[in-house]
N, C-alpha and C positions, 0 to 999 in steps of 0.2 A: 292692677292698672293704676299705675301713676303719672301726675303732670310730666315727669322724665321720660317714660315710656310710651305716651301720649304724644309729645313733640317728635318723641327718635321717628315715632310712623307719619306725623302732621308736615313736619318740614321735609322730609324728602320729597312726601307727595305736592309739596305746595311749589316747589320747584320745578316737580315736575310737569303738575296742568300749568304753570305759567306757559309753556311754547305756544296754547291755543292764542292767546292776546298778544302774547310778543313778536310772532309770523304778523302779527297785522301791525302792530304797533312798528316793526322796521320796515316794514314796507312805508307806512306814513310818514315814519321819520326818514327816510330814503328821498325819496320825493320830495318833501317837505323841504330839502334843501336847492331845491332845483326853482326857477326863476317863476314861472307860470301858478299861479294860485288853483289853478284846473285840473294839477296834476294829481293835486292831492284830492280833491274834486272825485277825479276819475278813481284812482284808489279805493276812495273811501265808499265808492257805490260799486266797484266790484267785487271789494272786500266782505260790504253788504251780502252782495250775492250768496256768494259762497257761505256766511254767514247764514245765510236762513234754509240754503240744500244741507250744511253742516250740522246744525243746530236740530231740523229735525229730524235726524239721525242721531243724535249725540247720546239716545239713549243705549246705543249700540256699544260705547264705553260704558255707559249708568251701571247699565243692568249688569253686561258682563262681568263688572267688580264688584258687583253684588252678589250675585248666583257662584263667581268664584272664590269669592271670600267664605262663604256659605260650606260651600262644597270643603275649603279648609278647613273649616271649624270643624267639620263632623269628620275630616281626615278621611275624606271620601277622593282617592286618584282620580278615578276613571270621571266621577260627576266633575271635576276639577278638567278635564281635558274635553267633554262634552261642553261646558261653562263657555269653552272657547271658540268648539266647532261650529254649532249652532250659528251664532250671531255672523259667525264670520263669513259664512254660504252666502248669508246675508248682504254683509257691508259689500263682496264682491259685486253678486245681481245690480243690489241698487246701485252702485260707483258706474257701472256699464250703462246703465239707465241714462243717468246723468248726462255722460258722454253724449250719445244718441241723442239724447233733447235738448241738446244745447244751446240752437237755434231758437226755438220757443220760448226758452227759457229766457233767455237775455232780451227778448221782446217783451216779453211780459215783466219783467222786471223796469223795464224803460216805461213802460206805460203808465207802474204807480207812481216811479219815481220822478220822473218828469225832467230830466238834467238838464244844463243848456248844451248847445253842438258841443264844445269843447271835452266838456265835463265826459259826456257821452261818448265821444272817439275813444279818450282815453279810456276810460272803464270796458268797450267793447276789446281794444287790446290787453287789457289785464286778464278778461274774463275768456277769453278761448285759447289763450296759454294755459290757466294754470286749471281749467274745465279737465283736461288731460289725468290730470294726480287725482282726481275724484277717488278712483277706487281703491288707491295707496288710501289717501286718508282716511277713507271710511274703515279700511283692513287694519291703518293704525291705533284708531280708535278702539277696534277688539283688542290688540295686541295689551296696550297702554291699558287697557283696562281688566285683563287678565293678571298682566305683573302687577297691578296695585291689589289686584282682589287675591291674588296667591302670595302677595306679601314679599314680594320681590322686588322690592325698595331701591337695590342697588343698581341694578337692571334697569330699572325704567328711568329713572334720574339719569344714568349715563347717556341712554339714549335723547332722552329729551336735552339735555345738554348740547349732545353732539348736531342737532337738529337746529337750536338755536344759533350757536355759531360758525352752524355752516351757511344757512341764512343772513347771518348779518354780514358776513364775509363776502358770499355771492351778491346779496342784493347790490354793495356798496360795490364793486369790481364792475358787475355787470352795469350799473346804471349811471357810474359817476365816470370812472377808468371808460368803459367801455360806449360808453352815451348813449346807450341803449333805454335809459330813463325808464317810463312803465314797464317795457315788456321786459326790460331786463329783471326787474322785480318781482313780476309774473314769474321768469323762469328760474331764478334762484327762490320761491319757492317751492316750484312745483320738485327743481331737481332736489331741496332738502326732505321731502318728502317721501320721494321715490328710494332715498338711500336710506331713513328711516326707515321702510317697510323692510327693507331688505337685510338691514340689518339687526327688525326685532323679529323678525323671522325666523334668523339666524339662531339668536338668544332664545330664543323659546326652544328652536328644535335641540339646541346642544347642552342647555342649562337644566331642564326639563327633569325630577325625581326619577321618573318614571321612564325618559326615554320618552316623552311623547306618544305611549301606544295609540294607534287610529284605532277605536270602538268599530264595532259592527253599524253598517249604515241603520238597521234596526234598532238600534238604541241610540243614534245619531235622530233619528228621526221618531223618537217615542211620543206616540199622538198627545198624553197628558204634560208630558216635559217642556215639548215644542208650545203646546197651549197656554201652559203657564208664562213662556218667555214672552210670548204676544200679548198674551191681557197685558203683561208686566209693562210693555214698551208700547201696548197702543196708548196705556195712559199716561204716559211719558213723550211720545208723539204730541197728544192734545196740550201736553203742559208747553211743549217748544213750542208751539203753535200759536198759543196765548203768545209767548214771550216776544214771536216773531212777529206778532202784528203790532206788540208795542214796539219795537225798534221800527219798523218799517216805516211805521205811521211817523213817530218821529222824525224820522229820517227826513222824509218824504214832507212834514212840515217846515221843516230847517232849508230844505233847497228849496221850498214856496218862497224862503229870503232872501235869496241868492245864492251867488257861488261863495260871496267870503262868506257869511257864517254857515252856512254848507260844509267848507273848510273849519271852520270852528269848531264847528260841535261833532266833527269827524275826530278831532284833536282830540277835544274831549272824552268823547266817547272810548279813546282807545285807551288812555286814562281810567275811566270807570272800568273796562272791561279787566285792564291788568287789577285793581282793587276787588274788583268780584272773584279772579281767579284766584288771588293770595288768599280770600276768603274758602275756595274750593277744595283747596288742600286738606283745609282742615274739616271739610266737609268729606271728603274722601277719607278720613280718615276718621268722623264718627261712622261713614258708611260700615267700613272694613269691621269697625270692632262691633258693630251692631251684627254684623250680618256673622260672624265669629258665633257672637252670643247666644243668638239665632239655630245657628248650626247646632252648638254644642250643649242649647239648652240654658243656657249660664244667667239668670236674673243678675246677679251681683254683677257682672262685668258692664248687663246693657244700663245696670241703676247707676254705675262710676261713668261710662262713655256718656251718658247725659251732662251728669255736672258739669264735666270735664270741657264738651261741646258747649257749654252754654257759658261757662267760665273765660272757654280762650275766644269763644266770639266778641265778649267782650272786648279784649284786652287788643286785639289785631284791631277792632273799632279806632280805639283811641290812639294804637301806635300809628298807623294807616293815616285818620284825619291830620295826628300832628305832625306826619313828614310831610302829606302834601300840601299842608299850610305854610309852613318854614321854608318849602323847598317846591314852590308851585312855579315860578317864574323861570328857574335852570331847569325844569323839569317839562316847561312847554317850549322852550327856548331850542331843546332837544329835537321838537316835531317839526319846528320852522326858523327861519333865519330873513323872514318877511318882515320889516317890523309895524304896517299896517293889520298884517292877517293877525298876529301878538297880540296887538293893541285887540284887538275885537275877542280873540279869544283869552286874555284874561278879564275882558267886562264879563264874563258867562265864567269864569272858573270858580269863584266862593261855592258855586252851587256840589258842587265834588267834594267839599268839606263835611256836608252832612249825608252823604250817600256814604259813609260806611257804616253810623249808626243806624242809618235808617235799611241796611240791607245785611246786619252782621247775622241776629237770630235766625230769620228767612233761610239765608242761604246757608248756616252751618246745620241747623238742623233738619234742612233737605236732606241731609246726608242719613241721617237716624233713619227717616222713612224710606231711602232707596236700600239701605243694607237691609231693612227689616222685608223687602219687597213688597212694602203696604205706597202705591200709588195717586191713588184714590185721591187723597186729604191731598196730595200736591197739585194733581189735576184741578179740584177744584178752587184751590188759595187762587192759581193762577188763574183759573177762570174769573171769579170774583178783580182779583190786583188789574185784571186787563179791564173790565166792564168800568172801575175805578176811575183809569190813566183814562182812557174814552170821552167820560162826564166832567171830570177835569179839565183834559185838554181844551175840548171844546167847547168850557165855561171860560176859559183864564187866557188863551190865549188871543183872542181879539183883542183883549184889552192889554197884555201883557207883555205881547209876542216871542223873542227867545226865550226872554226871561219866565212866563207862563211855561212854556213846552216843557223848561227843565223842572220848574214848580209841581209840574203832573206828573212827570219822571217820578220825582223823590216820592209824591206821595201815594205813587203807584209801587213803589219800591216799598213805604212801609206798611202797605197792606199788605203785599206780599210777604212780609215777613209775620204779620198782625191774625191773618190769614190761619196761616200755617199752624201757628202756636194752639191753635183753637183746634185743633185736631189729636194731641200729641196725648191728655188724658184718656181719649178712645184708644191710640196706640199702644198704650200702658195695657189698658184692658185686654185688648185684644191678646196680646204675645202673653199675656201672662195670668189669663185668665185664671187659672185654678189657686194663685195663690191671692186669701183674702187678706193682705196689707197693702194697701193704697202705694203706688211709685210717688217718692217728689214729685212736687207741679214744678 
């Protein structure tokens, strides 16, 4: 394993989790161009929504690319197609759930967030459109997360490609061409969505080594396999859980300021989310080679995947900060064409220049620990980084106000990564217990 071998698997992947922030990012920038500052408003809190049904599920990808990288390494078919079965029973039940509570659901969501009328109509039309693709998404998530964990680079990239620019095509058709505004939004993504399932569906059953054999429902459902996927994802649950009560709360403090910086840090925020996802790839990609290592036993591969991990989080740090410093004005310009909502949302944009240092370690080597399916140490980083943003917030921002929110942001973001780090000599021990020469720190 080399830096060149390293990137061939980091940048396909990092392309490919871009679709999670870029569905939302055109959606804002869609809107963003339409006259009403409430639109984006609306977006941004049913984007929310879906954001935190999403999120804590998202370990329905995690894991999958975990267990099926795993299942590679040891060049195990059959665990490689159970890898996929399992979770995916899953994403169906819950996506149907969803539907069903839909009503509750968007009630309760309006009662943290507090919106004004406006803000709220629109976000209620965003949000029982695109409630519908629930079960797509959640089944894409397995998909998307088996082609990265079987190493089917090619596969998943086209598909998330094809997803994005069918998206930005509909959203802008439907909502500019057609004046359908939010809910055309809604529906060009729910229909990119639906064609994504359908078509990695597709790719899985006809690409597939093996032909896709279906296992015996008994070994689909083996009591200690099944067991394992659930410790694996309940602590993965509790880590979205942390994460989503820091966005929320956020959230939910910024409309305490109204609608424009509501809109601002909606901007923002979609901004941070595409800079954490370009960080994901390569997170995905210490996953793969950890959970390889893993599989096949390999110390030397998981001792290079560290450096490696720890080497290019850097380097995406610095390249990250210094495009969106250079290039932050064309690049908010992109979200709105308001030029008072502009004005507000670059007083609040410096703070995005240190949120890639301060979130690069964190987030790439989550990746080490989801391939290794050691959970634990990230459950608790996040517990700790949430209890953090909390005592922060609530110190800094009387006095501060947007400018505090983001303040506890970043330094809930470098505990999160500060956190983590402080787990990683346990992990060493643990995978590799029998051999006495210490892993680099």
């Amino acid at each position: 394993m080399n830096h060149r071998a390293y990137l061939a698997l980091a940048i396909p992947l990092t392309i490919s989790t871009m679709t999670t922030p870029l569905l939302g990012a055109v959606d804002t920038a869609v809107v963003g161009q339409l006259a009403n500052p409430a639109y984006i408003g609306g977006v941004a809190v049913g984007s929310l929504i879906f954001s935190t049904l999403y999120w804590l599920f998202g370990f329905l990808r995690v894991s999958t690319s975990a267990f099926a990288a795993q299942a590679n390494g040891a060049q195990n078919e059959e665990q490689g197609v159970l890898a996929f079965l399992r979770p995916f029973f899953v994403a169906i039940i819950v996506g149907l759930c969803f539907i069903a509570l839909q009503w509750p659901i968007i009630q309760s969501a309006f009662l943290v967030i507090s919106p004004d009328a406006d803000v709220r109509q629109f976000a209620a039309d965003y949000f029982h459109i695109r409630i519908w693709g629930a079960p797509f998404t959640l089944m894409n998530y397995v998909i998307l997360g088996w082609l990265m964990g079987m190493a089917k680079m090619k596969e998943a990239l086209s598909l998330q490609i094809l997803i994005n620019v069918m998206n930005m095509a509909l959203a802008f058709l439907l909502a500019h061409v057609f004046s359908f505004a939010v809910k055309g939004v809604a529906a060009a993504t729910l229909i990119s969505e639906l064609t994504a399932f359908v078509l990695g569906a597709w790719i899985i059953l006809k690409h597939s080594s093996n032909g896709f054999k279906m296992p015996s429902i008994k070994k689909i459902m083996d009591t200690q396999a099944v067991k394992k996927m659930f410790h694996v994802n309940k602590d993965l649950f509790i880590r979205t859980i942390c994460l989503l009560v820091v966005i929320n709360m956020f959230t939910a403090k910024g409309a305490s300021f109204g609608t424009e910086l509501l809109a601002a840090n909606a901007i923002l925020f979609q901004i941070h989310y595409i800079m954490a996802y370009l960080f994901d790839g390569f997170a995905n990609a210490s996953s793969i080679l950890v959970g390889r290592s893993v599989g096949a036993n390999d110390r030397t591969l998981y001792e290079k995947t560290l450096t490696l991990s720890r080497q290019w989080a850097l380097v995406m740090a610095c390249v990250i900060a210094a495009v969106y410093f250079l290039l932050k004005e064309p690049i908010l310009s992109l979200f709105t064409n308001l030029p008072q909502l502009l004005d507000v949302t670059l007083h609040y944009a410096d703070w995005l220049v240190l949120y890639p240092f301060a979130a690069c370690f964190g987030l790439v080597i989550y990746g080490v620990f989801t391939g290794a399916t050691e959970i634990a140490p990230v459950r608790n980083s996040m517990l700790f980084a949430m209890i953090l943003f909390i005592v922060v917030q609530t110190a800094v921002t009387p006095i501060w106000h947007n400018h505090g929110l983001w303040f506890a942001f970043i330094i809930y973001t470098v505990g999160r990564s500060g956190f983590l780090m402080m787990y990683k000599s346990r992990l060493d021990q643990k995978l590799f217990a029998y051999d006495k020469h210490p892993l680099p720190s």
